[in-house]
C-alpha positions in Angstrom: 0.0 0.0 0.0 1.4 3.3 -1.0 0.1 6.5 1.4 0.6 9.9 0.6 0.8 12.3 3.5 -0.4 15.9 2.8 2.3 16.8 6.5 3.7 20.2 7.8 2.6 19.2 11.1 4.0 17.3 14.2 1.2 14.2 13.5 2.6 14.4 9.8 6.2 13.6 10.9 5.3 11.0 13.7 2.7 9.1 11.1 5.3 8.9 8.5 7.5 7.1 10.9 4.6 5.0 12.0 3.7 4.2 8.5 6.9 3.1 7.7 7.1 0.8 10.8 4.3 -0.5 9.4 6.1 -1.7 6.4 4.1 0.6 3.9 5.0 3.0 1.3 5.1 6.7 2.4 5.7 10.0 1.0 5.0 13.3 2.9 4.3 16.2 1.0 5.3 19.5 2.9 3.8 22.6 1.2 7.6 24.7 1.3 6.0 27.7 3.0 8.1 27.5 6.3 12.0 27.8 5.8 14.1 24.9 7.8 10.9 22.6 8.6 11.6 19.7 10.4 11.1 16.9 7.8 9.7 13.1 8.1 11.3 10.3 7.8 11.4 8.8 4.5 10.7 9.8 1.2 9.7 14.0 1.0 8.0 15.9 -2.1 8.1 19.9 -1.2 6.0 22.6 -2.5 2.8 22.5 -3.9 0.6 20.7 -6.6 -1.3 23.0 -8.7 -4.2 23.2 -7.1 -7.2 19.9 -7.1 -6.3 19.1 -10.3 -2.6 18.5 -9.9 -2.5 16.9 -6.9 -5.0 14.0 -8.6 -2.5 14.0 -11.6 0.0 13.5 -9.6 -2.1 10.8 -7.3 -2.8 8.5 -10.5 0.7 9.3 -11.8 2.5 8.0 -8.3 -0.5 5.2 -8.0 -1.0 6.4 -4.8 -3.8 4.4 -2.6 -4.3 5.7 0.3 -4.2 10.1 1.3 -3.9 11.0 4.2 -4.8 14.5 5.5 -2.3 15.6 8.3 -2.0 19.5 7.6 -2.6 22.2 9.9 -6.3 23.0 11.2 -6.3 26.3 9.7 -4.9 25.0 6.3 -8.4 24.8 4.9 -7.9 25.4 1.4 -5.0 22.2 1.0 -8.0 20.2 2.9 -11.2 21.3 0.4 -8.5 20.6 -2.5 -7.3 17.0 -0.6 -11.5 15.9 -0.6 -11.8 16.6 -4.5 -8.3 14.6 -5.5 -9.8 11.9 -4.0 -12.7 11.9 -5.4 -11.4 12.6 -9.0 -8.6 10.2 -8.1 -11.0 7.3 -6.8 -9.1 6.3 -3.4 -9.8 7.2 0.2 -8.3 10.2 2.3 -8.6 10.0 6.0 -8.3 13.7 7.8 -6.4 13.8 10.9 -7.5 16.9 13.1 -6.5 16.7 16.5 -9.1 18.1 19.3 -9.2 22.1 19.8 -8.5 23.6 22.8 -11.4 23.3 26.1 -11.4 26.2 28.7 -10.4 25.5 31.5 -11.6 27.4 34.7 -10.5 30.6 34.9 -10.1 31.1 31.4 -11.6 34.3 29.9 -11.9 32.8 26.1 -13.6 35.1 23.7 -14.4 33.2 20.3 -14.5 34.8 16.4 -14.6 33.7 13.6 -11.9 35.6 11.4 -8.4 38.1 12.1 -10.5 40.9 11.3 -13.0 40.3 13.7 -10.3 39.5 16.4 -8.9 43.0 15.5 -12.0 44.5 15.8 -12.5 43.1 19.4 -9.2 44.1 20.6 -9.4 47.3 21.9 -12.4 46.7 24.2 -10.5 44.1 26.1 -6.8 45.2 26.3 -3.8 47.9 25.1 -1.0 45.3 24.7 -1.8 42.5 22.9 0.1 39.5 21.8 -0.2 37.7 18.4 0.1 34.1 18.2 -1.8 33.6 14.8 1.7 32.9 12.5 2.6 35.5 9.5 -0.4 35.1 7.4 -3.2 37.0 8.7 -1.1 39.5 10.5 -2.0 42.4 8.3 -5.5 42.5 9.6 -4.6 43.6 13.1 -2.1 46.8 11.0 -5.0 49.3 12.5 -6.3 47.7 15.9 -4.6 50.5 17.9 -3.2 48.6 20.4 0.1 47.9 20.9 1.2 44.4 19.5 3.5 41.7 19.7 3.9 39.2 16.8 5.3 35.7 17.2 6.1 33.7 14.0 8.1 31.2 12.7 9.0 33.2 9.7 9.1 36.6 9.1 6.4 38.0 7.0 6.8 39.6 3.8 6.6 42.6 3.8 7.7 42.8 7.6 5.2 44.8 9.8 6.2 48.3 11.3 2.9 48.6 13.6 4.1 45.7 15.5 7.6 44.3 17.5 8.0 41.1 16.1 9.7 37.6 17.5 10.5 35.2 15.5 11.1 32.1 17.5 9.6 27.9 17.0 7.8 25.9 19.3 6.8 23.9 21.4 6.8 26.4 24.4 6.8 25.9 27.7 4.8 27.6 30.8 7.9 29.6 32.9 9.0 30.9 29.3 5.5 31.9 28.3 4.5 33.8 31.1 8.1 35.6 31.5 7.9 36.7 27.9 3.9 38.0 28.6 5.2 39.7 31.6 7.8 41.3 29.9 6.3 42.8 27.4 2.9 43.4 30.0 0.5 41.6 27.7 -3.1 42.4 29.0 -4.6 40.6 25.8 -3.7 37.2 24.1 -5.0 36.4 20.2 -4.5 33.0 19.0 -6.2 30.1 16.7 -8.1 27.0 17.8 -5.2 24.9 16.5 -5.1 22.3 19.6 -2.4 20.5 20.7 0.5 20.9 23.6 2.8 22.4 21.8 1.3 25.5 21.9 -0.8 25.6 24.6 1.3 27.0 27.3 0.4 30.4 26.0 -3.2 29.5 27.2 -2.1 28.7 30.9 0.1 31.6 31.3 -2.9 33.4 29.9 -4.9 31.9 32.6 -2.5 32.4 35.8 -2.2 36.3 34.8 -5.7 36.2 34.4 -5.4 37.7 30.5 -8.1 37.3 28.5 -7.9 35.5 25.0 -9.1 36.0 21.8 -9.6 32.5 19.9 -10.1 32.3 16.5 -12.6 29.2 15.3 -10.6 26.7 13.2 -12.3 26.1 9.5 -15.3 24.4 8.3 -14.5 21.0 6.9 -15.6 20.9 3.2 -19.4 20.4 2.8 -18.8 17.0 1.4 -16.7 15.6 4.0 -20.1 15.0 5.8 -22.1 13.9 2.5 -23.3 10.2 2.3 -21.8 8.3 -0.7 -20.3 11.0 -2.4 -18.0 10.3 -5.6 -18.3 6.8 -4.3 -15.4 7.5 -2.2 -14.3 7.1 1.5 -13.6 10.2 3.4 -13.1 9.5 6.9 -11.9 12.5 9.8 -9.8 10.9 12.9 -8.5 12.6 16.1 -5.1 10.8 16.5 -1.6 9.2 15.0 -3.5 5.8 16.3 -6.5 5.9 15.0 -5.2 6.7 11.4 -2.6 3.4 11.5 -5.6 1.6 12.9 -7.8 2.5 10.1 -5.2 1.9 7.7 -4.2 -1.9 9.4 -7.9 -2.3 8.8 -7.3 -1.9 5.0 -4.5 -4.1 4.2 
């Protein structure tokens, strides 16, 4: 069985490794957009398809059998494009998503739905505010007036002059999170849904400094993910590394 893995994220690199324990066939596809990712194990493609259409060229071309979905929460245009390669292409595509974040008590969480609507919300809850949302995006928040901090991986292009930038990589741990907040005196904290320990320590430091937090709601899944019998083809969304090598085992 071959499996492509659409990666980028830390499920994408342990699956890979999994998969190949498993004795199958495995390449990870990272999209590029992040300079120095940490690569899987095995065989790597880098940078993008073209678009639906390539990537099911490029599925039939590499008789792939198996996709697996293991990109970023937020990365909802590589998942809508995943769901109609597999149907053009004929095979099944499992989506891994782990589980968002829960509040926990004490948490002030305030949820919207886009950057812009974060921005917008801003100013009624803080007047230091620090960004945790990566480089795309960032421009909406150019005219909250607040004063901002940015945290990415990379730096954007072009690089923001309403803002102090850090560039630095996660995971993150509690004691560094709420020294850097206290720093800086964050009194407002704006991140995405993405789930996950990694990144979460931001949200406890949040919570001990009693700072609120602005979430932003991950993505719809494509329309068609919940569709009965659609193209004929399976389309199944899984929380963990486990339950996509157990669903896989059950295909072999």
């Amino acid at each position: 069985m071959k499996v492509l893995v659409l990666g980028g994220t830390g499920e994408g690199r342990e699956l890979a490794g999994r998969l190949r324990d498993e004795g199958l066939e495995v390449v990870s596809s990272l999209a590029g957009r992040t300079t120095d990712a940490r690569l899987p194990v095995g065989e790597v493609r880098q940078g993008g398809f073209g678009g639906a259409v390539g990537l099911t060229r490029w599925l039939r071309d590499n008789s792939v059998d198996v996709m697996v979905d293991a990109t970023h929460p937020f990365a909802a245009t590589m998942t809508e494009h995943a769901v109609a390669a597999a149907r053009s292409a004929g095979i099944p595509l499992v989506i891994l998503r782990r589980p968002g974040w829960a509040a926990q008590p004490g948490d002030e969480w305030h949820w919207v739905d886009t950057a812009e609507a974060a921005a917008r919300l801003l100013p009624t809850l803080g007047s230091r505010a620090f960004l945790t949302i990566g480089r795309q995006g960032l421009h909406a928040f150019a005219d909250a007036g607040v004063w901002m901090l940015a945290r990415c991986v990379d730096p954007p292009e072009p690089g923001p002059t309403w803002c102090t930038l850090i560039l630095d990589r996660g995971p993150y741990d509690v004691p560094g999170e709420l020294a850097l907040m206290r720093h800086h005196h964050i009194d407002v904290l704006v991140t995405k849904d993405s789930g996950g320990p990694k990144t979460s320590a931001k949200l406890t430091a949040a919570r001990q400094l009693s700072i609120p937090v602005v979430l932003i709601h991950r993505p719809p899944l494509p329309v068609e993910v919940g569709a009965v019998g659609v193209g004929a083809v399976e389309v199944v969304v899984v929380e963990s590394v486990d339950r996509v090598v157990g669903w896989l085992r059950g295909r072999r």
